[in-house]
MARMIDREN-225875 format. One line per field, with one value per residue (C-alpha): residue in one letter; x, y, z. Coordinates in steps of 0.2 Angstrom, whole numbers, padded with zeros to 4 digits. Example, Ala and Ser with C-alpha at 12.3 -4.5 7.8 and 13.67 -1.06 7.14 Angstrom:
residues 2
rest <- c(a_s)
x <- c(0062_0068)
y <- c(-0022_-0005)
z <- c(0039_0036)
//
This chain:
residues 699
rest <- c(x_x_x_x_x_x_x_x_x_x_x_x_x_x_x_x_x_x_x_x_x_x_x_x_x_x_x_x_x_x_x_x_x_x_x_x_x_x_x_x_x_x_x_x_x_x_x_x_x_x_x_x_x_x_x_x_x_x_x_x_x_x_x_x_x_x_x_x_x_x_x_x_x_x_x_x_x_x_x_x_x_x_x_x_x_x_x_x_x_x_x_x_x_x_x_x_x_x_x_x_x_x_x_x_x_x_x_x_x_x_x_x_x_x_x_x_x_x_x_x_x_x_x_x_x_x_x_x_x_x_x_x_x_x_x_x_x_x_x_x_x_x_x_x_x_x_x_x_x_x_x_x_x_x_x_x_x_x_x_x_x_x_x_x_x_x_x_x_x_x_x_x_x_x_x_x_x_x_x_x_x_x_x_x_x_x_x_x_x_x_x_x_x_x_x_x_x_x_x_x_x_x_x_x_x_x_x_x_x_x_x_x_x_x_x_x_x_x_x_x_x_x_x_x_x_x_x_x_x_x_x_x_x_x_x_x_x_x_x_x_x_x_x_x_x_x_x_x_x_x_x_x_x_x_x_x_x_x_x_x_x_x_x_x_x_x_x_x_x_x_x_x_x_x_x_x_x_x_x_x_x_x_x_x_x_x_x_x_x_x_x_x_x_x_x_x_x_x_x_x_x_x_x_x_x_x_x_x_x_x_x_x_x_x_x_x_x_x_x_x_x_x_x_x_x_x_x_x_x_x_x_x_x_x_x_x_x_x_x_x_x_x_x_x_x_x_x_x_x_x_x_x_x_x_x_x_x_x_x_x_x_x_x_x_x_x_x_x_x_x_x_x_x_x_x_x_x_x_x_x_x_x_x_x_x_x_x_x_x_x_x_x_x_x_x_x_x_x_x_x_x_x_x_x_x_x_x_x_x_x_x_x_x_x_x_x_x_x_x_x_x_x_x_x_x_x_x_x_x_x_x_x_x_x_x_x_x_x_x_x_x_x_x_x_x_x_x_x_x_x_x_x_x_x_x_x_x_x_x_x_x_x_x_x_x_x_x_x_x_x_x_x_x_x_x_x_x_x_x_x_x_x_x_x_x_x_x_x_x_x_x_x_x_x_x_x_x_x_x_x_x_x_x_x_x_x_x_x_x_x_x_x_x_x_x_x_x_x_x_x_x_x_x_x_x_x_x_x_x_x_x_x_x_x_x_x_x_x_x_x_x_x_x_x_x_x_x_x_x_x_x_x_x_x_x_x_x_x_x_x_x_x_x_x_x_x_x_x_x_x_x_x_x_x_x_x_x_x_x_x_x_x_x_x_x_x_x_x_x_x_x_x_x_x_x_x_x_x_x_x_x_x_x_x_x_x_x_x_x_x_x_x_x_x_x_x_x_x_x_x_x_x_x_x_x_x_x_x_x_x_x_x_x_x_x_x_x_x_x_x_x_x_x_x_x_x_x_x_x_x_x_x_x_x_x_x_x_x_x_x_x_x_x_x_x_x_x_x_x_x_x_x_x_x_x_x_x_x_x_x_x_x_x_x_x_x_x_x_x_x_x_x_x_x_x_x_x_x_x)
x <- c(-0059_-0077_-0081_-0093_-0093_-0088_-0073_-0066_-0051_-0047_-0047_-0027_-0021_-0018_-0034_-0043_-0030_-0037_-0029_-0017_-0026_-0039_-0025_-0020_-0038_-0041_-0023_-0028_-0047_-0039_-0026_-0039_-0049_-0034_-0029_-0049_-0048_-0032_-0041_-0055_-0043_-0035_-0050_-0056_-0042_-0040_-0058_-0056_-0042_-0051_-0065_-0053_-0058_-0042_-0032_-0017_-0004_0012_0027_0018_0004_0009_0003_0016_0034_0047_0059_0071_0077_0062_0061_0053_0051_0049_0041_0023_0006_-0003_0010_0007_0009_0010_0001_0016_0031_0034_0042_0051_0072_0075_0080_0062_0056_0068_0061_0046_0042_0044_0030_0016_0017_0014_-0004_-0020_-0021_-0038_-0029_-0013_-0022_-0029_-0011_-0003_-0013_-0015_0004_0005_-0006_0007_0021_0012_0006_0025_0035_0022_0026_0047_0044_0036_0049_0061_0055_0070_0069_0063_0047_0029_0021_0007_0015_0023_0008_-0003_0008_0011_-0010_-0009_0005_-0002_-0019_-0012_-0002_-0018_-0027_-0012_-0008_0008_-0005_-0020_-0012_-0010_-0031_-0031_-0021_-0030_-0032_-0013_-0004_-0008_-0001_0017_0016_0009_0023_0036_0033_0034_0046_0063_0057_0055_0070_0079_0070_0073_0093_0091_0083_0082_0098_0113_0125_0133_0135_0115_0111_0120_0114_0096_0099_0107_0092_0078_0094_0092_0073_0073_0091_0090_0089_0108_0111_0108_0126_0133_0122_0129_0146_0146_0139_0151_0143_0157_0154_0136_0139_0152_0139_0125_0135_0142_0124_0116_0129_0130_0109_0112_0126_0113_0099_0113_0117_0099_0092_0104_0090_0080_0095_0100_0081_0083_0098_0104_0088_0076_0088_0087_0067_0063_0053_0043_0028_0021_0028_0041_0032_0016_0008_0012_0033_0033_0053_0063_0065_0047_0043_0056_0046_0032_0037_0039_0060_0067_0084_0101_0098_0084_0096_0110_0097_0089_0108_0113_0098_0099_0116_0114_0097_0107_0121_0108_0098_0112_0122_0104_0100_0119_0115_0099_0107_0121_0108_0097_0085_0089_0070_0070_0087_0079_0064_0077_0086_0073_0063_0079_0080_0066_0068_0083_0079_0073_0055_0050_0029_0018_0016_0036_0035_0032_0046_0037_0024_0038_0044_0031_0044_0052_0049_0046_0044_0047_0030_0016_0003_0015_0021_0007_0008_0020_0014_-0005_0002_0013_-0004_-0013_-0002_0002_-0019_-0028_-0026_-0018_-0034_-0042_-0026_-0026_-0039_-0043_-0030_-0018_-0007_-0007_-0004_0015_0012_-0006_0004_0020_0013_0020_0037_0037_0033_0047_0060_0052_0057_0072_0083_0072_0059_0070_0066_0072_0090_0086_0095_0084_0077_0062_0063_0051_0043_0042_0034_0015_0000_-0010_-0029_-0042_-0056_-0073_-0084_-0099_-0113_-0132_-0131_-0119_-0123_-0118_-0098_-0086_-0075_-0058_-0049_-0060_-0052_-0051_-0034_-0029_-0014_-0015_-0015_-0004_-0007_-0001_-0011_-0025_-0027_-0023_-0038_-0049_-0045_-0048_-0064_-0071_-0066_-0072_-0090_-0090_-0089_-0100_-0112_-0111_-0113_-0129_-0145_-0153_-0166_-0177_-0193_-0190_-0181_-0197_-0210_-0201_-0200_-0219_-0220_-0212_-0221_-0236_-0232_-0225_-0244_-0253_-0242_-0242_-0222_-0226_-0216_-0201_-0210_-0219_-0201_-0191_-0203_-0201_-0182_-0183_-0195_-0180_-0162_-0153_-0159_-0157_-0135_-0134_-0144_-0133_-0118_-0121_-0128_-0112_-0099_-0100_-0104_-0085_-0076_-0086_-0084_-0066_-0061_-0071_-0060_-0044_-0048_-0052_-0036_-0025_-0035_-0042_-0037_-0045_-0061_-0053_-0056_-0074_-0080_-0071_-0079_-0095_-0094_-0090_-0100_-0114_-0109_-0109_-0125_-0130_-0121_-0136_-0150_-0142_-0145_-0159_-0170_-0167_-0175_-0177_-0175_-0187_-0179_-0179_-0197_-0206_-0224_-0220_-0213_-0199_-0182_-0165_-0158_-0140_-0138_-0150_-0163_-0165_-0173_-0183_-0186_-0168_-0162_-0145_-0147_-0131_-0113_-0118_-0126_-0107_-0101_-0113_-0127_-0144_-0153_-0144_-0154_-0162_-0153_-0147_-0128_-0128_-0140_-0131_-0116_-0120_-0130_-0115_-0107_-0118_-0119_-0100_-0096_-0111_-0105_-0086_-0086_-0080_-0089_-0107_-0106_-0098_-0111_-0125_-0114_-0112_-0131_-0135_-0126_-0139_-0155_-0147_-0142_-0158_-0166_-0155_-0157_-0175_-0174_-0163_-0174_-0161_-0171_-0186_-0189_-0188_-0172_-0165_-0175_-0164_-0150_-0154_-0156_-0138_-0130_-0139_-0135_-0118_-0114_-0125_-0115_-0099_-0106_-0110_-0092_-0082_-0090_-0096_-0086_-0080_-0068_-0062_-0043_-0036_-0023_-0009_-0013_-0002_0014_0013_0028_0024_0014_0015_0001_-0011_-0013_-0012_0000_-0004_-0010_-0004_-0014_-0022_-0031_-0037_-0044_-0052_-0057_-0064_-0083)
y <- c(0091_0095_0111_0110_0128_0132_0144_0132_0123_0108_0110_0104_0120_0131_0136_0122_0112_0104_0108_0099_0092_0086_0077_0068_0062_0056_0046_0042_0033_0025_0017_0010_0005_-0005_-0012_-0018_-0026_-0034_-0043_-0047_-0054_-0064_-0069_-0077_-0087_-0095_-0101_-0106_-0118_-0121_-0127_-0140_-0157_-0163_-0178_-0187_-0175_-0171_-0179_-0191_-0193_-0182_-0195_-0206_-0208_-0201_-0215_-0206_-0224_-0231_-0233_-0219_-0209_-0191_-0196_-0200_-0199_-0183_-0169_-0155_-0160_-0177_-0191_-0201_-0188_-0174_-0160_-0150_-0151_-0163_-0149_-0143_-0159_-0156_-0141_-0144_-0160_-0155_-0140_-0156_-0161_-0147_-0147_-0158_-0157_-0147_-0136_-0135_-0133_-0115_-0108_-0114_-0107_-0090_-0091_-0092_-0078_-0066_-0072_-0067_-0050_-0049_-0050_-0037_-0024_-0028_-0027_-0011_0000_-0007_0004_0015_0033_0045_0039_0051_0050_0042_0028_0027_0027_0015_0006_-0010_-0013_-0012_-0024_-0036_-0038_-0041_-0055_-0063_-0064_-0069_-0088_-0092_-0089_-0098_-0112_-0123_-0122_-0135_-0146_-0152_-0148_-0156_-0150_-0133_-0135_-0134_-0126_-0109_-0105_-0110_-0100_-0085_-0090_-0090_-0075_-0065_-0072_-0063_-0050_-0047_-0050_-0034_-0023_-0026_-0034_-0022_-0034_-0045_-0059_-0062_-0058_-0071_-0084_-0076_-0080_-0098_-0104_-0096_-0107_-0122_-0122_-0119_-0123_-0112_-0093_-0099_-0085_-0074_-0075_-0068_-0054_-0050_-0054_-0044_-0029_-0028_-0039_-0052_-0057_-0059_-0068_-0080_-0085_-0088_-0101_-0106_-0109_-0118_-0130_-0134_-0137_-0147_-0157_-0158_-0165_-0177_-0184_-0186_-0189_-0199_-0212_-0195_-0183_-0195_-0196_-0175_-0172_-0186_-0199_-0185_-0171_-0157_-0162_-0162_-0177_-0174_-0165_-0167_-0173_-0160_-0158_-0151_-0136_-0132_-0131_-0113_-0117_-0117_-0137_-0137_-0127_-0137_-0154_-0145_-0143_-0159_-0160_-0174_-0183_-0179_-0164_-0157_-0155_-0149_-0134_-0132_-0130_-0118_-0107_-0108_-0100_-0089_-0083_-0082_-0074_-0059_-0059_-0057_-0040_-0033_-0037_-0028_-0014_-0011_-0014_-0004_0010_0009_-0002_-0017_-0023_-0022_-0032_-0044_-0048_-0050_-0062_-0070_-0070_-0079_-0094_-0099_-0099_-0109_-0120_-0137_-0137_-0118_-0123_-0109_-0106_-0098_-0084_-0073_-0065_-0060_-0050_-0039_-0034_-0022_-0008_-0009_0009_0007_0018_0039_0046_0042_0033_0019_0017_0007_-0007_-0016_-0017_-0022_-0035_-0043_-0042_-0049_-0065_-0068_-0064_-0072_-0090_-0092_-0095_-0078_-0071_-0078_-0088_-0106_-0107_-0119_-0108_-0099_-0113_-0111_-0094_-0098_-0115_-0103_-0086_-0085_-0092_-0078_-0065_-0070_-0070_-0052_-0045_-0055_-0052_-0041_-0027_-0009_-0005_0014_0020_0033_0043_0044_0063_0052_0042_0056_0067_0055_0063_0068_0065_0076_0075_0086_0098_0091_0103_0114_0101_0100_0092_0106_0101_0084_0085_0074_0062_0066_0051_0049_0063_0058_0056_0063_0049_0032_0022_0006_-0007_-0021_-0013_-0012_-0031_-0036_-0030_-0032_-0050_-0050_-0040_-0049_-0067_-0058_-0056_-0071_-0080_-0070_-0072_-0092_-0089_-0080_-0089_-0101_-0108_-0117_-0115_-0097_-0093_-0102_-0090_-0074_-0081_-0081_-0065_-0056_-0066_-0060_-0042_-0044_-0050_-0036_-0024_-0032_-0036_-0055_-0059_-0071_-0089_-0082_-0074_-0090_-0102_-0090_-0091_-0109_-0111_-0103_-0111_-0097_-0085_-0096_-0098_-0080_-0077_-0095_-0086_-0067_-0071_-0082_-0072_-0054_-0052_-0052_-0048_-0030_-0024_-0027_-0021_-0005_-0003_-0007_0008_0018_0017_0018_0032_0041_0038_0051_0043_0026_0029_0036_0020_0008_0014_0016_-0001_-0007_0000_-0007_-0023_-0021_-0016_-0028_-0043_-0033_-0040_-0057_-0058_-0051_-0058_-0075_-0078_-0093_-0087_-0092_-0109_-0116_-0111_-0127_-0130_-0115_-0124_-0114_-0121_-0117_-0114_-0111_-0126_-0138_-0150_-0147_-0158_-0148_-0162_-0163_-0148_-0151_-0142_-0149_-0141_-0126_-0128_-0131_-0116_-0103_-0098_-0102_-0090_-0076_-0067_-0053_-0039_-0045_-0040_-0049_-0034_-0021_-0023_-0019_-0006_0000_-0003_0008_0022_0024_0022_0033_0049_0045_0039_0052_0045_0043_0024_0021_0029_0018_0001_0004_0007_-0009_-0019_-0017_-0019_-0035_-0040_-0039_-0049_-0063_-0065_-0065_-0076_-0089_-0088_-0084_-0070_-0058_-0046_-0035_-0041_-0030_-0014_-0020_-0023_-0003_0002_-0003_0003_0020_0020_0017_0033_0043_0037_0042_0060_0061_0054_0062_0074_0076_0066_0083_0088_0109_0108_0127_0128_0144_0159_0160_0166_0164_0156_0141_0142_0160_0173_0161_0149_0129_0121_0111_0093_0085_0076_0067_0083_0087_0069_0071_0088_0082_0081)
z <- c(-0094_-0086_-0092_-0108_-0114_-0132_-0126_-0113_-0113_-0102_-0086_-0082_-0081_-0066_-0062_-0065_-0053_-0038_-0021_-0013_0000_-0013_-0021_-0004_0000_-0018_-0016_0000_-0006_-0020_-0009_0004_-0011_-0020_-0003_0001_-0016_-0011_0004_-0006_-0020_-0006_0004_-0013_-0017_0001_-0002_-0018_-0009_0005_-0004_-0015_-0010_-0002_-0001_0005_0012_0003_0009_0017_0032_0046_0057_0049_0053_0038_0034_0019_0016_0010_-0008_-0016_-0001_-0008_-0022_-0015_-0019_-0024_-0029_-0040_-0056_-0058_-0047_-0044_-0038_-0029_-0040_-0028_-0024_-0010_0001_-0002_0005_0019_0025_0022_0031_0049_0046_0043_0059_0066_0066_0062_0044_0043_0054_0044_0029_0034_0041_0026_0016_0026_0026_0005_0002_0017_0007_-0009_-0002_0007_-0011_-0018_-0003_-0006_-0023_-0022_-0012_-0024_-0039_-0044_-0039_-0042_-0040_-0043_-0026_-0035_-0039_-0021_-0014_-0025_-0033_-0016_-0015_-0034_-0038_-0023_-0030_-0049_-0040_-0032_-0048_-0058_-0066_-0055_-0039_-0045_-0056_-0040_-0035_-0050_-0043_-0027_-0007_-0005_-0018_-0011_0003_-0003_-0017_-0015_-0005_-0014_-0030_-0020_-0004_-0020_-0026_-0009_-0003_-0017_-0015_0003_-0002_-0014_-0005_0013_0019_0018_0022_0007_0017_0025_0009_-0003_0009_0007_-0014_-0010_-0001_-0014_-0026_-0014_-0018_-0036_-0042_-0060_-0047_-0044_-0059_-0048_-0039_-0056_-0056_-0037_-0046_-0059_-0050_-0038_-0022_-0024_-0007_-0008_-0023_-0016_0001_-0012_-0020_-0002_0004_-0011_-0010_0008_0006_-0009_0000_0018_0005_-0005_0015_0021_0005_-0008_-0015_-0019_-0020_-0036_-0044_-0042_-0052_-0062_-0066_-0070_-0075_-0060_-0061_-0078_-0074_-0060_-0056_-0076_-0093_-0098_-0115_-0104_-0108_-0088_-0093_-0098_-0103_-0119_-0117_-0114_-0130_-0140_-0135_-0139_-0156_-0159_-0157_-0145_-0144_-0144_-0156_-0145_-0131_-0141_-0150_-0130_-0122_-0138_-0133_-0115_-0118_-0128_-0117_-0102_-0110_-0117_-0102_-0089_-0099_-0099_-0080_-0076_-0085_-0078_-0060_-0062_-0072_-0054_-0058_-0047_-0048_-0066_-0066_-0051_-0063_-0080_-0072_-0064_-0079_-0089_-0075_-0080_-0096_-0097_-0084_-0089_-0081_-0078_-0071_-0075_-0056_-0054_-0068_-0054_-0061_-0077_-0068_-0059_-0078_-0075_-0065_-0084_-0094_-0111_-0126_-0129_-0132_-0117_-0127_-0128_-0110_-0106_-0121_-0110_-0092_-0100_-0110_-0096_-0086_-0100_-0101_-0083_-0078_-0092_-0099_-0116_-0125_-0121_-0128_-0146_-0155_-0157_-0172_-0178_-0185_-0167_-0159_-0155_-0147_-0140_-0129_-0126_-0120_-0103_-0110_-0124_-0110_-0100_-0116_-0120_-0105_-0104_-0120_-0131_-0124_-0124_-0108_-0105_-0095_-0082_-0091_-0106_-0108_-0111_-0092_-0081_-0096_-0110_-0127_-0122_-0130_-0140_-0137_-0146_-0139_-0141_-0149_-0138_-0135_-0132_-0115_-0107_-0089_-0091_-0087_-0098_-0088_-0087_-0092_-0107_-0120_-0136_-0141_-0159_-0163_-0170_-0155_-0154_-0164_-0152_-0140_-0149_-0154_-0137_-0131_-0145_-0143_-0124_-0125_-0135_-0127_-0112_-0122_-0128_-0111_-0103_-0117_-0116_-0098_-0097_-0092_-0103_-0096_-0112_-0104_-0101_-0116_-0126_-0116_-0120_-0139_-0139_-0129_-0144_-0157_-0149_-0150_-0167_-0172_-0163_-0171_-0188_-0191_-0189_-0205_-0199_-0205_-0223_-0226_-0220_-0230_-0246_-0246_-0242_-0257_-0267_-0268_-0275_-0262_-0247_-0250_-0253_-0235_-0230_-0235_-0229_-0212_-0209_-0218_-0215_-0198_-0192_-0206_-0212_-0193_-0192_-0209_-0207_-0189_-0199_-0212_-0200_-0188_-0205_-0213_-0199_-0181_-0172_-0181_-0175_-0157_-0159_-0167_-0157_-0141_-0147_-0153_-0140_-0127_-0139_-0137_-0118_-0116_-0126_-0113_-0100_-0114_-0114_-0094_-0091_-0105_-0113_-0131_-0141_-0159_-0172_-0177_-0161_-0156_-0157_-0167_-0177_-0190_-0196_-0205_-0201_-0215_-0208_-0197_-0203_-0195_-0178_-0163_-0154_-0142_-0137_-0127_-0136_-0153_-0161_-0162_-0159_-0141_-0136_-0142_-0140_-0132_-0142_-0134_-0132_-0148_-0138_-0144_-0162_-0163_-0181_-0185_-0171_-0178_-0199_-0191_-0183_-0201_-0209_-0200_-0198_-0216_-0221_-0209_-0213_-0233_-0244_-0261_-0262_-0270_-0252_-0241_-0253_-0249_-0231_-0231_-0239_-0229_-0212_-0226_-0234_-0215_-0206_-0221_-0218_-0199_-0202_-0219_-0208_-0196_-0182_-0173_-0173_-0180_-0164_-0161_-0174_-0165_-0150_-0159_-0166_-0148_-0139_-0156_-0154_-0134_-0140_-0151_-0135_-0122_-0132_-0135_-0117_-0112_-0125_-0134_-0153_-0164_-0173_-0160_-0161_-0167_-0169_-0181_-0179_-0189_-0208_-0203_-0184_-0176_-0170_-0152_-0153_-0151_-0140_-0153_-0151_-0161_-0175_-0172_-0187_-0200_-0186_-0178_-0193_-0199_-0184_-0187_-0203_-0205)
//
């Protein structure tokens, strides 16, 4: 959609189709781009390893003779989760010991670490020409850099840089090593034999991937499934004969390593025991209520994984499966739900603008930490601890993912999206991924990334300079210019308030109140009442609030109450010690002097102009005008910010509403309705778009 003139549609049809060649050579720039952001993903995490302080070496001193006799022998000093024990299988330890001699350790540092990150990027390749056919050449071609790169920057791959120099030595490859065995076993081995040995040793390492000789079993590889059993037992049995101290620690003493590497009640333990110790339950009925649900998980998980298998979508079924063992195993660390993020081949949903609720949210939870998700509540608090467990018991017994033979598989229902209107600035050509959608968009969606946007703000706010001594210059740099143009008010309006009670808690209570709940209730109306409306305020919102994280940087300002000898009162958060750069609770949590623009005043202004242009009744227009008057008083009367902060606060709103013109067109978007008595679609005309074309059609 680039053209701008009155009469033209968008430009997706025949003649405003780009070549084929064109198409290659974009395919082919986005491809070398995903791919350089691959590297550059990688290249990061091997110096964020690199760069951990490191310390005694798992297993042991390589420098140091391996006696598997002496007591506690596997269990040694600086392990991954725990300072005391080593939290892999003993046949991990088997295999592992004879690689940290190979090297000096500064040496063997860098090639294990090299060699993580190839396993990481090798499962993402794998994983990639396993998605079921047919696949759009688009996806064929983007989709390995893509899924590579999610993997870099996802929990399971990071979680172990907070562990220390020597717990990533093991660790980063064992999350991945079971997972691309498997992998490798599905895909790339053809024989049933090399391949059940292939899913016995992934089982060897991480005992609860043993489901996967049912999957094999039940999908007709009987013997694949029978030399996966074969080979996990004849490595447990090696371990039991070279390791029997350990061996018997492993399975019996600390129940398959339940106890090792972390208490099984840690936030770390993304399993269904975990969750259940989270909760507070422990005893004989805790395990009773863990093995009920373990069953009844494996039982659910395992007919869906068959069915998806048999339907052709062996990587969907890999990752169910993969997703229920660890779930139900007893200790399921955040850094093997791998599985979760190959979820993502799953198809979910019959109209378009809901395929992509479910592969965001499974990137959401396996790329962001659980309190960027939800907020600091305590209601919360069992789905903020369990995210990564919920997402792996999504796709495992409860996300409908599609069949390939649904009508809706390759052309599900498609989205309708409204003309914009002729505009001033015709030259200026709209981006193509930018039109405005005329449906309500979904509701899950929308929260999700709400919530991450604006945890997203709110860190990068706290994180923006705040120098004092800067941020106390540029305070009297506006007070000056306030005094040559004659707005100085802030201290006679502050010192009048304070001189009356009454009028100090209503300003008290306004500036505290309304500044999150108006906002959010006007964007609720709106995506009940008018969704093509929706979509025009939220961007412009938000694109406000963006520009205004640029203000943050690039000028820090202390705000009246914190400017000192100008003997102002915070009225909000009470006596302040100027002489102490720590200006009580709320240092901690925020940014003081991030006031430069005012989003307290951005935001009513926001407010106001929305329910002014879009309120049917004239009482409503006069409310949502009030509200940026009464607001810009408070911030002043609190003494919070100047009174150019609101003009700021005014500018990035403004730029907000122009850069949604500019990117999408006038809010009234051109919806033709069919003639009376037209059959539908006939005689050139565009179908009717429902009563969300013309709520957005609406002036």
């Amino acid at each position: 959609m680039s053209a701008r003139g009155p009469a033209d549609g968008p430009a997706d049809g025949p003649a405003g189709a780009a070549s084929p060649a064109a198409v290659d050579a974009r395919l082919a720039a986005g491809r070398l781009l995903l791919w350089a952001l691959a590297g550059v993903l990688a290249l990061r995490q091997a110096a964020a390893v690199l760069r951990t302080p490191s310390g005694p070496w798992p297993l042991g001193s390589p420098s140091i003779p391996y006696d598997p006799y002496a007591p506690h022998a596997l269990f040694i000093p600086h392990a991954l989760h725990d300072p005391d024990r080593f939290p892999g299988t003993p046949f991990a330890a088997l295999v592992l010991k004879p690689f940290l001699g190979l090297a000096p350790p500064p040496s063997l540092g860098v090639l294990w670490t090299c060699a993580s990150l190839l396993t990481v990027a090798a499962v993402g390749l794998v994983a990639a020409r396993g998605l079921p056919d047919p696949v759009p050449r688009r996806t064929a071609l983007l989709a390995a850099p893509a899924l590579v790169g999610l993997m870099m920057v996802s929990l399971p791959v990071r979680e172990a840089a907070a562990s220390g120099r020597s717990a990533l030595l093991v660790l980063p490859a064992l999350p991945a090593l079971p997972v691309l065995l498997v992998l490798l076993a599905l895909f790339r081995v053809p024989a049933d034999r090399p391949a059940g040995f292939l899913v016995g040793l992934a089982a060897a390492l991480q005992p609860a991937l043993l489901l996967f000789a049912p999957l094999l079993w039940r999908t007709g590889r009987r013997p694949a499934a029978g030399a996966a059993a074969a080979t996990f037992a004849a490595a447990t049995a090696l371990s039991w004969a070279a390791l029997p101290r350990d061996s018997w620690a492993y399975w019996a003493h600390h129940l398959a390593g339940s106890g090792l590497g972390g208490a099984p009640d840690a936030l770390a333990n993304q399993s269904v025991h975990g969750a259940l110790l989270r909760l507070g339950l422990s005893g004989p009925g805790e395990v009773v209520l863990y093995a009920a649900l373990a069953a009844a998980i494996v039982w659910a998980g395992l007919r869906r994984a068959v069915r998806y298998a048999r339907d052709g979508q062996v990587l969907l079924a890999a990752a169910v499966t993969g997703c229920v063992a660890v779930a139900v195993a007893p200790t399921g660390w955040r850094h093997q739900l791998l599985w979760v993020l190959l979820a993502v081949a799953g198809r979910v949903g019959a109209r378009a603008a809901d395929r992509r609720v479910w592969p965001v949210a499974v990137v959401l939870a396996t790329t962001l930490p659980s309190a960027v998700l939800l907020p600091n509540m305590a209601a919360l608090a069992p789905v903020r601890d369990n995210v990564l467990l919920l997402a792996a018991l999504a796709a495992a017994c409860a996300v409908p993912f599609l069949p390939r033979s649904s009508p809706y598989w390759r052309a599900p229902v498609p989205t309708e999206y409204g003309r914009p209107a002729a505009a001033r600035w015709s030259r200026i050509p709209l981006l193509p991924f930018w039109r405005r959608v005329l449906t309500r968009p979904n509701l899950l969606l929308e929260l999700l990334l709400i919530r991450v946007g604006y945890s997203v703000y709110s860190h990068i706010r706290a994180a923006a300079p705040a120098s004092r001594s800067v941020a106390e210059d540029n305070g009297g740099q506006i007070h000056a210019v306030e005094r040559a143009l004659g707005i100085d008010i802030e201290h006679a309006v502050n010192h009048a308030v304070v001189a009356t009670p009454w009028l100090e808690g209503f300003f008290n209570f306004y500036y505290t109140s309304f500044h999150f709940v108006v906002p959010l209730s006007i964007l609720g109306v709106l995506y009940w009442r008018r969704p093509g409306d929706y979509r025009w305020a939220r961007a412009s919102l938000g694109l406000a609030t963006v520009l205004a994280l640029a203000g943050f940087w690039l000028y820090p300002l202390a705000p009246p109450r914190l400017m000192p000898g100008m003997g102002f009162v915070d009225t909000v958060h009470g006596p302040q010690d100027l002489a102490n750069p720590q200006y009580g609770a709320m240092t901690a949590i925020s940014n003081q002097y991030a006031a430069m623009p005012s989003l307290h005043f951005g935001w009513s202004l926001w407010c106001g102009i929305v329910v002014v242009v879009l309120a049917p009744r004239a009482w409503q227009k006069l409310l949502g005008a009030l509200h940026p008057l009464i607001t810009v008083c408070a911030i002043v009367a609190t003494a919070n910010h100047w009174v150019l902060d609101a003009v700021g606060g005014a500018a990035v709103v403004g730029a907000g509403f122009g850069l949604v013109h500019v990117l999408s067109g006038p809010r009234r978007l051109r919806v033709r309705l069919p003639a009376q008595g037209a059959p539908p679609g006939g005689g050139g005309a565009e179908p009717a778009a429902g009563a969300g074309a013309r709520a957005a059609a609406r002036p």
